[in-house]
N, C-alpha and C positions, 0 to 999 in steps of 0.2 A: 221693426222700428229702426230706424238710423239716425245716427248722432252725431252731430256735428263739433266739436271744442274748438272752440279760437281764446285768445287773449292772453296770449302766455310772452315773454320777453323776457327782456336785460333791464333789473333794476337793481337799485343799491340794497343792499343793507338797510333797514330802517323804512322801504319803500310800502308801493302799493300796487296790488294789479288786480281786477278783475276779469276771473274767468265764466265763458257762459259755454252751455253745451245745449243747442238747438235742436230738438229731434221734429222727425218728418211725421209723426203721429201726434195724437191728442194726448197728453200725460197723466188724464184725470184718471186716466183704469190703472196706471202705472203704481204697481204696491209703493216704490221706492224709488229715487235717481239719487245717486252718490259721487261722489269724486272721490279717486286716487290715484296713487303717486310710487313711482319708481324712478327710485336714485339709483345711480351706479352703481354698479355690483349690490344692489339693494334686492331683497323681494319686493312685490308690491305689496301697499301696501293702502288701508282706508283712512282715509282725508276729514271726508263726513258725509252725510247723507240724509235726506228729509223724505219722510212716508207723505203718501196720499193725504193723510192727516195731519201733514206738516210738523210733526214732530220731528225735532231733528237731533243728531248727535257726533259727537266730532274725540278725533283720535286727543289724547292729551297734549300730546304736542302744540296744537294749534289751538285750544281752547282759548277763549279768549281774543282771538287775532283773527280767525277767519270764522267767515259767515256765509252761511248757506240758504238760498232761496229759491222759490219756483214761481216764475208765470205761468201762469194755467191757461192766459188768455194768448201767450205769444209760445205757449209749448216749448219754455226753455228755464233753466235752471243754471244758477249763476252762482260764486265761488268768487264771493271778494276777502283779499288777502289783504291784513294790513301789519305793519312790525314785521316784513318779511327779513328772515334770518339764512345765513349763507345755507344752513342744513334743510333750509325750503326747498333748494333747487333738485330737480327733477323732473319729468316727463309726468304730465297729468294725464287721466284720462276720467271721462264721465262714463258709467254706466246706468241701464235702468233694470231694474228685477218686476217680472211680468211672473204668472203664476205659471207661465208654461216657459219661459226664456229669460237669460240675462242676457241682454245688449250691451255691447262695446262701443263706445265711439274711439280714435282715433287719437291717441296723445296730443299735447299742447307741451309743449317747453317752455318751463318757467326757471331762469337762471337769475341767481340771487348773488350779488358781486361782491366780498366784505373790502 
């Protein structure tokens, strides 16, 4: 499976952005796809992530402010930010957990201005 992220930018403080990560397979067998994030000299770290059964769950951080969803019919899953705060900024990345593989997609830059 490959994974695509786009939708990352330069917003303010107070902003909004949503992020999608598109993969090249069907995501209905997919246990789980998640988002996270590495700051600067950060480790990475989980964002949030929604199971096959759509349950979903999110770092404390961000409760509250970001929202996590999946199209089933357009095989992508999306990561709308909203209250974005300077300590958001960071390189995103979507992953999916397969029972035999965890896939990577490729970071998105999301920089938060105060």
């Amino acid at each position: 499976v490959q994974l695509q992220a786009s939708g990352g930018g330069l917003v303010q403080a107070g902003g909004s952005l949503r992020l999608s990560c598109a993969a090249s397979a069907s995501i209905l067998s997919i246990n789980a796809m998640g988002w996270y994030r590495q700051a600067p000299g950060k480790q990475r770290e989980l964002v949030a992530y929604i199971t096959r059964s759509d349950n979903t769950n999110y770092a404390d951080s961000v409760k509250g402010r970001f929202t996590i969803s999946r199209d089933t019919a357009k095989n992508t899953v999306a990561l709308q930010m909203n209250s974005l705060k300077a300590e958001d900024t960071a390189v995103y990345y979507c992953n999916a957990v397969t029972p035999a593989y965890v896939y990577w997609g490729q970071g998105t830059l999301v920089t938060v201005s105060s």
